[in-house]
C-alpha positions as protocol buffer text, in pm:
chain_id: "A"
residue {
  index: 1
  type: UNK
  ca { x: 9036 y: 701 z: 10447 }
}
residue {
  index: 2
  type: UNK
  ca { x: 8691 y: 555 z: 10574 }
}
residue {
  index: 3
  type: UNK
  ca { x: 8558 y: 285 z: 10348 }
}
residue {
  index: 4
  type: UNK
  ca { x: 8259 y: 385 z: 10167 }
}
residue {
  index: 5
  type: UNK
  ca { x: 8058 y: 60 z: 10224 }
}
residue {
  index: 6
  type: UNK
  ca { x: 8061 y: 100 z: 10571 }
}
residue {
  index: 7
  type: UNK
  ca { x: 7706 y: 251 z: 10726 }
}
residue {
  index: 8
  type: UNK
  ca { x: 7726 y: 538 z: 10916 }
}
residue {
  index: 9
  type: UNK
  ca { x: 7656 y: 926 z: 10835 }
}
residue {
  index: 10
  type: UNK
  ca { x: 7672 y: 1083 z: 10499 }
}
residue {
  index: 11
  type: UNK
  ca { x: 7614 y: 1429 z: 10378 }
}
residue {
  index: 12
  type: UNK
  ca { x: 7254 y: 1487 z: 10344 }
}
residue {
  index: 13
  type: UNK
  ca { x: 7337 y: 1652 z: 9992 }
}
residue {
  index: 14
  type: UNK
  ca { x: 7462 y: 1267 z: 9855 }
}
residue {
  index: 15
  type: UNK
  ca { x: 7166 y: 1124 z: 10035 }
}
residue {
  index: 16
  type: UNK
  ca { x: 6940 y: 1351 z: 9814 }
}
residue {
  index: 17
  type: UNK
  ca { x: 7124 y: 1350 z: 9527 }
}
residue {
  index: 18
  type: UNK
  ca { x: 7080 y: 953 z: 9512 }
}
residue {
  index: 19
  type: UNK
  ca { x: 6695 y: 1045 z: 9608 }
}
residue {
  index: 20
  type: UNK
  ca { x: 6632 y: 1280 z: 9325 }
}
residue {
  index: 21
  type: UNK
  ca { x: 6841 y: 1007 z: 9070 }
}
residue {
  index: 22
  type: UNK
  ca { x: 6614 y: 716 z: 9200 }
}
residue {
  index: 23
  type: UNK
  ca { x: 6313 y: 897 z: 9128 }
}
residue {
  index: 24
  type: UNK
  ca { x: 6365 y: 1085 z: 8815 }
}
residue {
  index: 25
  type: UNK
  ca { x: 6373 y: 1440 z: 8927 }
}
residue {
  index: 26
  type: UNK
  ca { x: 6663 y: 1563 z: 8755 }
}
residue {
  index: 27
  type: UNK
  ca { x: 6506 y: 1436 z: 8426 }
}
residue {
  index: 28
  type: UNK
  ca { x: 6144 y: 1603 z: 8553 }
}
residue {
  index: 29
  type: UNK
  ca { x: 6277 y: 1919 z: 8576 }
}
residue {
  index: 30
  type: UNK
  ca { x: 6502 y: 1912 z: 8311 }
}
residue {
  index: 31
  type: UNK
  ca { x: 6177 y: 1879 z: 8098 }
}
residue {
  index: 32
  type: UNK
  ca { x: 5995 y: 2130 z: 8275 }
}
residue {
  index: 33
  type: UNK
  ca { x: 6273 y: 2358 z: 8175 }
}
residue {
  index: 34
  type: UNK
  ca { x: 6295 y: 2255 z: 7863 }
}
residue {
  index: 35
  type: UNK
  ca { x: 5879 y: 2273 z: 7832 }
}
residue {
  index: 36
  type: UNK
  ca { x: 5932 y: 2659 z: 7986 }
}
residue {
  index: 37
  type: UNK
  ca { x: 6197 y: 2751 z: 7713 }
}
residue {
  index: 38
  type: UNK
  ca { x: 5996 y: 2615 z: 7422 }
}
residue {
  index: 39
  type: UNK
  ca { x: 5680 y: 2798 z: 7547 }
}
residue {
  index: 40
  type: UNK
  ca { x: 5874 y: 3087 z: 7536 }
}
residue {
  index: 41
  type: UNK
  ca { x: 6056 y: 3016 z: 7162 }
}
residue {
  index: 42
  type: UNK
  ca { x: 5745 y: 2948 z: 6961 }
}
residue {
  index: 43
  type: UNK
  ca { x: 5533 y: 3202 z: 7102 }
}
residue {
  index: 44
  type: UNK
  ca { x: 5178 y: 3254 z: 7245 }
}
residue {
  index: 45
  type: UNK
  ca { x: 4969 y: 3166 z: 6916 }
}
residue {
  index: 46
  type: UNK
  ca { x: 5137 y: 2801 z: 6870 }
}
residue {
  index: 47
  type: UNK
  ca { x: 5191 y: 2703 z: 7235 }
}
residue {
  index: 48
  type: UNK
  ca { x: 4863 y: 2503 z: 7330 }
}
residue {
  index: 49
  type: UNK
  ca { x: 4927 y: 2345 z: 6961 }
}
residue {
  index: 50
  type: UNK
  ca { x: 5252 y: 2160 z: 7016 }
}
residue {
  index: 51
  type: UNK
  ca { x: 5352 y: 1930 z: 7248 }
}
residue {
  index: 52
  type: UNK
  ca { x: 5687 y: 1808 z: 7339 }
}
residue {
  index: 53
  type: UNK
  ca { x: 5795 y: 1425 z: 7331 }
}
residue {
  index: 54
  type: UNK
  ca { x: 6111 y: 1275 z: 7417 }
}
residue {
  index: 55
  type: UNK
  ca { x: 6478 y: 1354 z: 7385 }
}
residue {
  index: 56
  type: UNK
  ca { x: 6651 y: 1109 z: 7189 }
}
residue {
  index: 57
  type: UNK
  ca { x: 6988 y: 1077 z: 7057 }
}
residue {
  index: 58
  type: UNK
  ca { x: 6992 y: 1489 z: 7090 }
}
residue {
  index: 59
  type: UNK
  ca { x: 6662 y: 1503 z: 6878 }
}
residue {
  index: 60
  type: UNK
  ca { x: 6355 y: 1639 z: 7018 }
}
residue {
  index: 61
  type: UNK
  ca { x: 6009 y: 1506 z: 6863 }
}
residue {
  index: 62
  type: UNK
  ca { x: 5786 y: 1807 z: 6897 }
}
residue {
  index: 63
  type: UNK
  ca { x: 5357 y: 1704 z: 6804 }
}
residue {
  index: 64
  type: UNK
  ca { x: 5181 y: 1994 z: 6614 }
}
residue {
  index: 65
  type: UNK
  ca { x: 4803 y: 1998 z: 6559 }
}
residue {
  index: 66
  type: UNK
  ca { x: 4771 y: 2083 z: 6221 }
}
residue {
  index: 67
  type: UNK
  ca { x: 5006 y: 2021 z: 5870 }
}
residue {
  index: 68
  type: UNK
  ca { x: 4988 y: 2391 z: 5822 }
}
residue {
  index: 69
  type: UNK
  ca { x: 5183 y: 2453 z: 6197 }
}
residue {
  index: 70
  type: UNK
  ca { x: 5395 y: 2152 z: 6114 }
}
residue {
  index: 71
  type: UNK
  ca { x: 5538 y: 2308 z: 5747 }
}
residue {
  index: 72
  type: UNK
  ca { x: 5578 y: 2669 z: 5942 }
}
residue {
  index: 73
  type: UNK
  ca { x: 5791 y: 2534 z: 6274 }
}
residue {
  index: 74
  type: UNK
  ca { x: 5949 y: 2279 z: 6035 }
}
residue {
  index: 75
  type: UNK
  ca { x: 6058 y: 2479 z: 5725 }
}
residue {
  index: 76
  type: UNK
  ca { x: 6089 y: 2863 z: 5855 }
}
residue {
  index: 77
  type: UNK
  ca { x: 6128 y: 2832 z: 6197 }
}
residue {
  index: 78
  type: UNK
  ca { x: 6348 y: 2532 z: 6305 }
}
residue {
  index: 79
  type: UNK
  ca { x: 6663 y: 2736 z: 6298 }
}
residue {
  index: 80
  type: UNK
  ca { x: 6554 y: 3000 z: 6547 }
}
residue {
  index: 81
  type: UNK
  ca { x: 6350 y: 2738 z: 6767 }
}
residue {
  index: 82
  type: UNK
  ca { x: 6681 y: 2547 z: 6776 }
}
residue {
  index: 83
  type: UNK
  ca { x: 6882 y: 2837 z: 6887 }
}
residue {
  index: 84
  type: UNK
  ca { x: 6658 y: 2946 z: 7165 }
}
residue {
  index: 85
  type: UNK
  ca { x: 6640 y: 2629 z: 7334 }
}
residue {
  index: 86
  type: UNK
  ca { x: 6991 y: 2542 z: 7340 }
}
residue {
  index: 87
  type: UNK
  ca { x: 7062 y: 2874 z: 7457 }
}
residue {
  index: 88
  type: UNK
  ca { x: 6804 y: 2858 z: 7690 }
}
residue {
  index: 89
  type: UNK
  ca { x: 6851 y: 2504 z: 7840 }
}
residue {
  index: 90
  type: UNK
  ca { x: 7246 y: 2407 z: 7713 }
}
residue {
  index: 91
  type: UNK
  ca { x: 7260 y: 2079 z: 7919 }
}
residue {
  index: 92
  type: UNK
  ca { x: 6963 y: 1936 z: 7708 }
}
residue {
  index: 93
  type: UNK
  ca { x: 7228 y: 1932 z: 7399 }
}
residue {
  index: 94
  type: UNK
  ca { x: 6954 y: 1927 z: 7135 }
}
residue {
  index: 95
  type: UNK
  ca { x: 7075 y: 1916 z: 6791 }
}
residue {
  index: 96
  type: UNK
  ca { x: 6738 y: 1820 z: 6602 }
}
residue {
  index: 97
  type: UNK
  ca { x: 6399 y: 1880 z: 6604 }
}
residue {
  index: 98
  type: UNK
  ca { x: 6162 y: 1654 z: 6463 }
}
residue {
  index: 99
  type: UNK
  ca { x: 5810 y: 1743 z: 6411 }
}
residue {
  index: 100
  type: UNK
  ca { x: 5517 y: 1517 z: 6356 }
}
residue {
  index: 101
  type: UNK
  ca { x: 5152 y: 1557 z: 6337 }
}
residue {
  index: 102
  type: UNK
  ca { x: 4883 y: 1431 z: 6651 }
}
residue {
  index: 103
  type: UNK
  ca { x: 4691 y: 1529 z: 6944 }
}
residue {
  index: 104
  type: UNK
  ca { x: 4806 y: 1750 z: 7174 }
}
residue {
  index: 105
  type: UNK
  ca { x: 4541 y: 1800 z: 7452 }
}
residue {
  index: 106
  type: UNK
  ca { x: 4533 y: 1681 z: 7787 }
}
């Protein structure tokens, strides 16, 4: 069995792999994914008035414009946000959401 310190040739899928790991792609896309599925959950009227935050400890922080948005997503329609993004992105293994009120524009 070669020895894996030794320099020579390697796949050019482990070369990448390491690539995309160094640089943070796999977490980029993961939150464009995750940015595509929410889009998709909480509709046209609410989209350009949230804006997604980290994943931590399987909670998402979501920012909502306005109290009014924040008690709707929050109260009636955390469930069914919930649902549709672990369905729609499993590997993101969210369990919470967590809302919280500030600016959302560019």
């Amino acid at each position: 069995m070669p020895n894996p310190d030794q320099r020579g040739p390697r796949p050019l899928s482990d070369v990448l792999g390491e690539l995309f790991a160094l640089r943070g792609y796999g977490r980029l896309h993961a939150m464009v994914e995750l940015q595509s599925a929410w889009d998709a959950a909480v509709g046209e009227p609410h989209r350009g008035r949230t804006r997604l935050g980290d994943v931590r400890r399987g909670t998402l922080t979501v920012t909502v414009d306005h109290p009014a948005l924040l008690e709707e997503l929050s109260a009636y329609r955390k469930g069914e946000l919930l649902r549709a993004l672990r369905e729609a992105c499993p590997d993101a293994r969210i369990d919470d959401l967590r809302f919280r009120i500030g600016p959302v524009g560019p």
